[in-house]
N, C-alpha and C positions, 0 to 999 in steps of 0.2 A: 487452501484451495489449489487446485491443481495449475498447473505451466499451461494445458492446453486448453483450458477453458476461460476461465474470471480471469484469474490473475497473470494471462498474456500482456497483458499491457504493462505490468509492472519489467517487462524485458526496456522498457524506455523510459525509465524512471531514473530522474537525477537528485543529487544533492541541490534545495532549493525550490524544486517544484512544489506545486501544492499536488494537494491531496483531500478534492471531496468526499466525504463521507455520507450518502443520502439514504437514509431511512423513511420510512411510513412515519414516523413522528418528527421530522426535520433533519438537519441533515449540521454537519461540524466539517469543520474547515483543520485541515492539519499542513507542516510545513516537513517537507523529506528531510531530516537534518545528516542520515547515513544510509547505504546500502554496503554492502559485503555479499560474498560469498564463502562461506563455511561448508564444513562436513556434517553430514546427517547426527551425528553424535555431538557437537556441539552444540548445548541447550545456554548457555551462558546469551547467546544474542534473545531472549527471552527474560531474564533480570528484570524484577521489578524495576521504574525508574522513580523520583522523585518528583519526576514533571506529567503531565494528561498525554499520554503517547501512546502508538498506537506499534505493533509491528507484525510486517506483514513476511510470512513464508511461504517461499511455494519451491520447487523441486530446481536445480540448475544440471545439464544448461537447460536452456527454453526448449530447444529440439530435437532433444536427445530421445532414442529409439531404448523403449526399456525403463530399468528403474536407474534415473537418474541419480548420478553419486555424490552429488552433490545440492546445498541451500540456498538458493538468493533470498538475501532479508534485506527489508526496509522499514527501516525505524521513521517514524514522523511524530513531529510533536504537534501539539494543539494550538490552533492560535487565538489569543486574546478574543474571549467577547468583544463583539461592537467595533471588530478592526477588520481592515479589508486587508486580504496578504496581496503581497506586491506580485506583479506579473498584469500579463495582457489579456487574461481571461484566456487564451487561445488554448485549445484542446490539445494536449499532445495525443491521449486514447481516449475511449471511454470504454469503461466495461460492462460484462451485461450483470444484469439482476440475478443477486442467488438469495435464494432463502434461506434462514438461519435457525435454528433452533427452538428458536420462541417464535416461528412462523414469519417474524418480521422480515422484509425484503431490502435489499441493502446494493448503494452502486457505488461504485470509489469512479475518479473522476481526475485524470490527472492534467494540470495545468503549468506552462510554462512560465519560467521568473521573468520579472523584467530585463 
C-alpha cells in the first residue's frame, strides 16, 4: 500500500506495538517484533518465517516527492489465541479501509505497549 494513503500510519510504528488486523470476518491481533528500512531490491525482508507473521511494505521516506528510493518494512507476528497483548489499548493511528482482492475490507490498527 502506498506511504500516502493506508499505510501512513505505519511512519509511527514501534517495536512492541500491536498491530490490529480487522477484516469482514473478524479481525487477529499481531505484535511489531521489527521495522527496517531497505532498498527497493531487497526482497529478503519478505522470507517465509516459521511463525503466523505478517509484513508490511510501503515506500520510504513517508514524504518524499516522487518515487521514493527506498522500503519501510514491518514485520509483526501473531499473538496467541485467547491472549490479550499487553499495552493500554490507546491508539497511536488508525487507518482507513482498503479493499483487497477478494473484495474483503481490511483496517490495521496500531496500539501502544504497556
Amino acid at each position: 500500500a502506498h506511504r500516502d494513503g493506508f499505510f501512513r500510519v505505519l511512519k509511527a510504528a514501534r517495536v512492541g506495538q500491536t498491530l490490529v488486523l480487522q477484516r469482514l470476518d473478524g479481525s487477529a491481533t499481531y505484535r511489531i517484533v521489527s521495522t527496517a528500512i531497505v532498498e527497493p531490491s531487497n526482497v529478503s525482508v519478505l522470507a517465509a518465517t516459521t511463525k503466523d507473521a505478517i509484513t508490511l511494505v510501503t515506500c520510504y521516506p513517508f514524504y518524499f516527492v516522487g518515487s521514493a528510493p527506498q522500503r519501510f518494512i514491518v514485520r509483526a507476528e501473531k499473538t496467541p489465541a485467547g491472549t490479550s497483548p499487553a499495552g493500554d489499548g490507546s491508539r497511536v493511528a488508525s487507518g482507513e479501509a482498503l479493499t483487497g482482492d477478494d473484495g474483503d475490507t481490511a483496517t490495521t490498527v496500531l496500539q501502544d505497549p504497556e
